[in-house]
Every structure is written in structure tokens, then in C-alpha cells.
C-alpha positions in Angstrom: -46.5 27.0 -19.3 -43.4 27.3 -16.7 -40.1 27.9 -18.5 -37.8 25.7 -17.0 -35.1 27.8 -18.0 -36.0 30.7 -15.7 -35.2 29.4 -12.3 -32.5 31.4 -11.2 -34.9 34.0 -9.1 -35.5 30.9 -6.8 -32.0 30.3 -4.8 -31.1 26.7 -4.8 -30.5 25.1 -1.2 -27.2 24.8 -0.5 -25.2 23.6 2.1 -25.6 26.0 5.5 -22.2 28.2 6.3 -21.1 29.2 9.4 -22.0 33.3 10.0 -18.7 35.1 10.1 -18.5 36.7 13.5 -16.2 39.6 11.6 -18.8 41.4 9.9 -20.5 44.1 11.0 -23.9 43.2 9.8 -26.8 43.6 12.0 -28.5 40.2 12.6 -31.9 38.9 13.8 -31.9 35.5 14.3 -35.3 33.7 14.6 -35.3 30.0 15.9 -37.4 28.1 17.5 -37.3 25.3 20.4 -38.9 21.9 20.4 -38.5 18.5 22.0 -35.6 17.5 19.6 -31.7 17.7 19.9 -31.3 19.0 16.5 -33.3 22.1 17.5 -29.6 22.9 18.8 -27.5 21.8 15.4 -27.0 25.2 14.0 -26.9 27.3 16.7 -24.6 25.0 18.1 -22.1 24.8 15.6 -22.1 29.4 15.1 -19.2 31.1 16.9 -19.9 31.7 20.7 -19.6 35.4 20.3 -21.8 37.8 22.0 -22.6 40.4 19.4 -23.1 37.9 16.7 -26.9 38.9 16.3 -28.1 42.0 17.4 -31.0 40.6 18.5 -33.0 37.0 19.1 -36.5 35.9 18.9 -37.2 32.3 19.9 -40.3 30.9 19.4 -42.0 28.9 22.5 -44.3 26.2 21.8 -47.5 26.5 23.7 -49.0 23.5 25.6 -45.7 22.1 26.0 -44.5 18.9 27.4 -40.7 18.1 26.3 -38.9 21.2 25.5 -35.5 22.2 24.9 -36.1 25.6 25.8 -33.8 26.3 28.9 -31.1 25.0 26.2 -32.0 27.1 23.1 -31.7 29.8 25.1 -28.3 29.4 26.9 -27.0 28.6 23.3 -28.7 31.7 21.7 -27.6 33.8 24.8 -24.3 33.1 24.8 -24.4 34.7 20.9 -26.6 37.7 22.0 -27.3 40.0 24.6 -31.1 40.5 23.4 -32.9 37.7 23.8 -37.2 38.2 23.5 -39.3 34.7 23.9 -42.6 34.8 21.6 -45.2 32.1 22.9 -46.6 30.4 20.0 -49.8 28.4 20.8 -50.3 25.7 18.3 -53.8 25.4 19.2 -54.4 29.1 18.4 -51.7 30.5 16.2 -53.5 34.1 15.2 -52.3 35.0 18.6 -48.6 34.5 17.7 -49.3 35.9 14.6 -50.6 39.2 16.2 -47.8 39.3 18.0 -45.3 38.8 15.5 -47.1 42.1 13.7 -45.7 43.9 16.8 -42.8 42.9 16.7 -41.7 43.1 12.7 -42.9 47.1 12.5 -39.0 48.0 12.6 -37.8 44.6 11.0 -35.7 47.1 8.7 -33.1 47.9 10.9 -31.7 44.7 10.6 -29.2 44.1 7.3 -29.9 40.4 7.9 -32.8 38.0 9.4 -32.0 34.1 10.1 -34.7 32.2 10.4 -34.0 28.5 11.8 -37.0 26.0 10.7 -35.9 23.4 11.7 -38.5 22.3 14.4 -40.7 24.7 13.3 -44.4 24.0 13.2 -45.3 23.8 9.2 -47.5 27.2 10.1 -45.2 28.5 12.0 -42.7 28.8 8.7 -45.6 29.9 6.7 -46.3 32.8 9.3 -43.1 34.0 9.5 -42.3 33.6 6.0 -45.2 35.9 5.1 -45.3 38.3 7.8 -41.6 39.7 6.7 -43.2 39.4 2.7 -42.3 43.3 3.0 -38.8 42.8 4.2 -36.1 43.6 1.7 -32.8 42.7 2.9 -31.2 39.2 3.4 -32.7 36.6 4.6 -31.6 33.3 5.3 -33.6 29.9 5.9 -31.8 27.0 7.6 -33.2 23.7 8.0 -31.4 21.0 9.8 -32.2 17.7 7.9 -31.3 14.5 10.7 -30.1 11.2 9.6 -33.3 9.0 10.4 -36.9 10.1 11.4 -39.6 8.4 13.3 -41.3 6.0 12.4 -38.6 3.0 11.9 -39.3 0.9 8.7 -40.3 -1.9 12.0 -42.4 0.2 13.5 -44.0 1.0 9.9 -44.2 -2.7 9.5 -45.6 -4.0 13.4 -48.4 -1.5 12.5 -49.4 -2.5 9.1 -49.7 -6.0 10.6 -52.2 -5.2 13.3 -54.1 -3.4 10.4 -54.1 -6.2 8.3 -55.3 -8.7 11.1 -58.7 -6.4 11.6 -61.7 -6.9 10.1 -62.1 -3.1 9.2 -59.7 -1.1 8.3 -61.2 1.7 9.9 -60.5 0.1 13.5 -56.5 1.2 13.5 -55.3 4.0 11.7 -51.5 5.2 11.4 -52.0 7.8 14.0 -49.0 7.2 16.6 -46.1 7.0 13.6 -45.5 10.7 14.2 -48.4 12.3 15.3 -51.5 11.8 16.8 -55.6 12.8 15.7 -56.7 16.1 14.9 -57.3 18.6 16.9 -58.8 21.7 14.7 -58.3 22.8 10.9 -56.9 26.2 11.8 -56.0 29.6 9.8 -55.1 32.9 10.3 -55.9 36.3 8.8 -52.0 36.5 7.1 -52.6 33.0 5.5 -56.1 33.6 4.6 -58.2 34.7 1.8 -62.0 35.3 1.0 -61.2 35.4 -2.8 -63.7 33.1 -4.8 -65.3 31.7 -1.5 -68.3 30.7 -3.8 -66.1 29.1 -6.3 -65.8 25.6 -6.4 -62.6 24.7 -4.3 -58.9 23.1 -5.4 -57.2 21.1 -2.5 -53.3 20.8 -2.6 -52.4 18.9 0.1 -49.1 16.9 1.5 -48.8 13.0 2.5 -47.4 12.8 5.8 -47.8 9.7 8.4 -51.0 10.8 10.0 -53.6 9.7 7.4 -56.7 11.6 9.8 -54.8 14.9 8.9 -56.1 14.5 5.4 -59.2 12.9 6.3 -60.5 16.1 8.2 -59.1 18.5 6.1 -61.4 16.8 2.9 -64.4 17.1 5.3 -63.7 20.4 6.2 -63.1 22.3 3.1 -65.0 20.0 0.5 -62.9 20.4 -2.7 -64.1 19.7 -5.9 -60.6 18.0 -6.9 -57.7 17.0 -4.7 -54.1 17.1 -5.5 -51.6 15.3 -3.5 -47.8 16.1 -3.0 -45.5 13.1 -1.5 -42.0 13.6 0.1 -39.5 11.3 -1.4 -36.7 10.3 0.9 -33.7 9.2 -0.7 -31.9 7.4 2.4 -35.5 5.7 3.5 -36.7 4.8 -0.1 -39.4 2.6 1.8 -41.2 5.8 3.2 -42.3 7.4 -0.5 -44.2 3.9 -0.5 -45.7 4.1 3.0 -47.2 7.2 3.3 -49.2 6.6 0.1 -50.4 2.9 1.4 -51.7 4.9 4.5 -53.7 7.0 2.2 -55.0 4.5 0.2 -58.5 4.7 1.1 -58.4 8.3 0.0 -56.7 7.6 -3.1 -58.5 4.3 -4.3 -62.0 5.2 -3.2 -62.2 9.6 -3.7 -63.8 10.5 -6.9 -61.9 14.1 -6.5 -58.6 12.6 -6.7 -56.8 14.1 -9.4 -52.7 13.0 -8.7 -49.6 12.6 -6.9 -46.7 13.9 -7.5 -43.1 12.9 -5.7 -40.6 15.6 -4.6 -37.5 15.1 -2.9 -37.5 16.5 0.5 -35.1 19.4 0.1 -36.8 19.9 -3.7 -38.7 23.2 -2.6 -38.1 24.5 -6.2 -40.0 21.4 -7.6 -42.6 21.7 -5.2 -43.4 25.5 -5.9 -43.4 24.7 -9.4 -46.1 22.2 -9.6 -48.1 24.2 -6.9 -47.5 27.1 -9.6 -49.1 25.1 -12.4 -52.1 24.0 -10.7 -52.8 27.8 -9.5 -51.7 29.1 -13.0 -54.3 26.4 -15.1 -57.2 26.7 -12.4 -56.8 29.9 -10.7 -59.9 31.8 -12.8 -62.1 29.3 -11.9 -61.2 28.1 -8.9 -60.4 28.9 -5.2 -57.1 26.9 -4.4 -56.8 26.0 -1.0 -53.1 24.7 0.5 -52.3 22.6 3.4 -48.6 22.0 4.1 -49.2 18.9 5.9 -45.7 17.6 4.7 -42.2 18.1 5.2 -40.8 22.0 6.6 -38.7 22.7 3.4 -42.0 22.2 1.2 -43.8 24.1 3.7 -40.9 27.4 2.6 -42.8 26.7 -1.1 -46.0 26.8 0.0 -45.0 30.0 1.9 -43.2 31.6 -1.0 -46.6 30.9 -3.2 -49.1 32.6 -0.9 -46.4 35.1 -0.8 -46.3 35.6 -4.8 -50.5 35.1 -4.9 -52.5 36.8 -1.9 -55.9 35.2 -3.1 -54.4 31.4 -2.4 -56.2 30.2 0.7 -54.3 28.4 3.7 -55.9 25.9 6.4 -54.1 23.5 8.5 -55.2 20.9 10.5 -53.5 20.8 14.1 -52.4 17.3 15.5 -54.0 16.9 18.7 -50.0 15.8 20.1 -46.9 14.1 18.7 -44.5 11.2 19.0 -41.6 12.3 21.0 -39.5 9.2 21.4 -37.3 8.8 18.9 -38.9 11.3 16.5 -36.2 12.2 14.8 -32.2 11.3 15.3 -29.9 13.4 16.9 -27.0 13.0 14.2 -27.3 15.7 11.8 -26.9 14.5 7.9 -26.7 18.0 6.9 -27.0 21.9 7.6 -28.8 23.2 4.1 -29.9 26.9 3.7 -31.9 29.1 1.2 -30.4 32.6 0.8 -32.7 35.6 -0.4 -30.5 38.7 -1.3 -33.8 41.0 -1.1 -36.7 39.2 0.4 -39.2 41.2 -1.2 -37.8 41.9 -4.1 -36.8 38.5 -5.1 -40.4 37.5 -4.0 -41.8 40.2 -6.8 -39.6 38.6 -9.7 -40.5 35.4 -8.9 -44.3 36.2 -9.3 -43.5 37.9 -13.0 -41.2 34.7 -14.4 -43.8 32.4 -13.3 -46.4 34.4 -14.1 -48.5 34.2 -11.3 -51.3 37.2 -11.1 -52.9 36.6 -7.6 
């Protein structure tokens, strides 16, 4: 059993600070651009000084078509003199991850890495957050969580009404809420793992607004039992509700259904735990597959677990494209971070308190 008591190795999210441009750490900031105006919130709001990181890496999304990438990097530029873009194709992440390897062999000389999620492909996170598994230093997370996201509770509503006026279910599903289809379940070697591949298989999978993300991903790795993780929202109570009436089918009809469990969306801690309990009671027996399908902050506890137990396994199905209108709003309800003193270290302890022996 977890001891609730021992949670001090996993640093509660807190409310983001602003860096202070007098000390003489060395910085890497890592940050990525997207199609949506909070990309800019926390780079925005960091003193326009240009020795404030010693060096930048922003991530460029690959197909793209609505970027803020000419802005992310006049903001990041006017805070460094060592800018380097890393192309990261959605479709075929192993590349970025490759390239990342290149990059992170001298990740040491840097007292500091900041690494902005914020529009961060769920992959991309879990990448990143593994890759530097051997850095030691601090490292920083910052997630900039927006007032409202897409879809509107109306928009919910005008599309459950179509669906209720077919004769088949099946004829609309709730892709076009935020994203749309499936283009490939995808994994790389970091996130991978060939331990138990003969085993019978544990799914651990995320609720999200595209119910065919889910649907492939059962097809694709078979499981013999599914477990489901929901995000609750506390200032859009309606969407908890939503996302698991989209999944209904799933739910009502699956015979490999075990639960679903409700996390706040900034409750990482929460979400590591119960993902630690499920590998801790089945892990001898079973291969346990994860698929952060849901919000970025749970996506940092999925990371944090492969991190603590090399034999999970990771696959995640890629939307074939997204929602940009109105996807998420511009007003920022708050700046949170996570703060690792010693990356690796702290990722060590955490393994031995919650006894996880991957």
C-alpha cells in the first residue's frame, strides 16, 4: 500500500515565480510554440533581459498550420542570445526524439532547465521529461492553465443534440470538440518497453473530448482490463460529466472495463499515485501500457512513472488535426510550476517511497 504520509519527494504545484534576472545561474529554457496566445503567458511576463538563459530550445511543431512561432521567438530572443529551433513532427516523434539525444549530451552544464508545457504535445512532455531522467540539477515545469477551453458547454450541448436525433450512434462522434480522428498509435524507443510483451496487457488511459482516441487505442493494444483517468475541472464542473457521456459506449458495453477515477487537473500527485497502485498490484503479472490522452499536467505523472519504472510501456495515438478556433482563451487563470531540486535524484526517491521496482 501507498503511505499517504510520504509525499513530500513529489513537489506540490505552486504558483509560477518570475526568474530573478540577478542570479548568476545558467539557464536552459525549453518552450514550445503552438497556435495559442498563451504559448506566450510566461515568457511574456520574465524580465526582457538578454542573458537571462544561457541558452533556448523551442520546439516547432511539424505539419503546421497556425503558429505562433515568429512570436515565441522574438519573445525568447529578446531574453537570450542562443536561440536553436528543434522540429518536432507530430506524425513521427522518434525523429525529435533522436534529436533531442544530440542535443542533451552536455545538458550538465546548465545549473537550471525550464521547461514550458504549456502547448506541449502530451508526448512531447513525456519525451522531454524522460530524456533529461539523468539530469541532476533544477528543473522547473510551468504550465499555463487558461480561463476557459474549447469546447463551450453550447457547443457540448448543439452536438449531443445532432447525436441524439440519429438513428445510430455511431453516425456522429465528438470528434471536432478539440480534436479531430486518429491518425496513428505512435511510440518511441525512450517511451517504450519490450518487458512482458507476452503477458496479458493493463491499459491506463485518459478521457479527453475525442472519444476515437480511445477507441483505436483499445483496438490496437488489446488489454485484458482497462482503467480510465478523468480530468475534473473545477470552473467547468459540466465537463467531468461530458467526457464520460462521450465514452459511454466504451464504458457501458466493454467487458475489460475495470474504473474511473476523477483527478483535478493540476492534481499530478493524485494521478501518479493511482497509476502507482495499479503498476504496484499488477506489475508481476501484467504488462501495463499508458496513454496520456488527457490533460499536460497528468501527462508530467505519466512521465515521472515511466521515469521511476523503465518496463511501463507508452503508446499514443496521434489526432489526425485540431480545433483551432477558440481552443483555449487567451486570459490566463494562472502560472503554476513544479520545482525539482535534483531531477534525478528526486526521481530515485520517489521510486523507493512508493515502492516501485520496474
Amino acid at each position: 500500500m501507498i503511505e499517504t504520509n510520504k509525499m513530500k519527494r513529489l513537489p506540490l504545484i505552486e504558483e509560477a515565480s518570475r526568474i530573478d534576472e540577478k542570479s548568476i545561474s545558467t539557464r536552459l529554457l525549453i518552450i514550445s510554440e503552438g497556435f495559442e496566445s498563451r504559448s506566450l503567458s510566461w515568457i511574456t511576463a520574465q524580465p526582457k533581459n538578454s542573458s537571462l538563459f544561457n541558452e533556448a530550445w523551442v520546439c516547432k511543431y511539424e505539419p503546421s498550420k497556425k503558429s505562433k512561432y515568429q512570436d515565441m521567438i522574438q519573445e525568447v530572443s529578446c531574453r537570450t542570445n542562443n536561440v536553436h529551433t528543434i522540429e518536432f513532427n507530430r506524425f513521427s516523434p522518434t525523429i525529435f526524439e533522436q534529436k533531442l539525444n544530440n542535443h542533451i549530451s552536455q545538458i550538465d552544464r546548465f545549473d537550471e532547465i525550464i521547461i514550458d508545457i504549456t502547448v506541449m504535445s502530451k508526448i512531447l512532455i513525456m519525451i522531454l521529461l524522460c530524456s533529461l531522467n539523468r539530469y541532476n540539477k533544477k528543473l522547473t515545469i510551468i504550465y499555463s492553465e487558461p480561463i476557459t477551453w474549447s469546447p463551450s458547454l453550447e457547443k457540448y450541448n448543439e452536438e449531443v443534440s445532432k447525436r441524439n436525433i440519429c438513428d445510430n450512434d455511431s453516425i456522429l462522434t465528438y470528434f471536432g470538440l478539440s480534436s479531430v480522428g486518429v491518425y496513428d498509435i505512435v511510440k518511441t524507443p525512450k517511451l517504450s518497453s519490450i518487458v512482458m510483451q507476452n503477458s496479458p496487457s493493463i491499459l491506463i488511459a485518459f478521457l479527453s473530448f475525442n472519444e476515437q482516441l480511445l477507441t483505436v487505442l483499445l483496438n490496437n493494444t488489446n488489454p485484458e482490463s482497462i482503467f480510465l483517468i478523468n480530468t475534473i475541472n473545477e470552473r467547468e464542473t459540466w465537463r467531468e460529466e461530458a467526457t464520460i457521456d462521450i465514452h459511454k459506449n466504451i464504458i457501458n458495453t466493454s467487458p475489460l472495463y475495470e474504473s474511473i477515477q476523477n483527478y483535478k487537473l493540476t492534481d499530478y500527485i493524485g494521478v501518479f499515485e493511482k497509476i502507482a497502485k495499479i503498476y504496484q498490484e499488477n506489475n508481476y503479472s501484467n504488462r501495463i501500457i499508458i496513454s496520456p490522452t488527457g490533460c499536460k499536467l497528468h501527462a508530467v505523472a505519466c512521465a515521472l512513472m515511466k521515469n521511476c519504472c523503465s518496463d511501463i510501456h507508452v503508446e499514443y495515438p496521434i489526432p489526425n488535426s485540431y480545433i483551432f478556433e477558440g481552443y483555449s482563451s487567451d486570459e490566463i487563470y494562472k502560472i503554476h510550476q513544479i520545482v525539482f531540486n535534483s531531477y534525478m535524484d528526486d526521481m530515485i526517491s520517489i521510486a523507493e517511497e512508493y515502492h516501485l521496482n520496474g
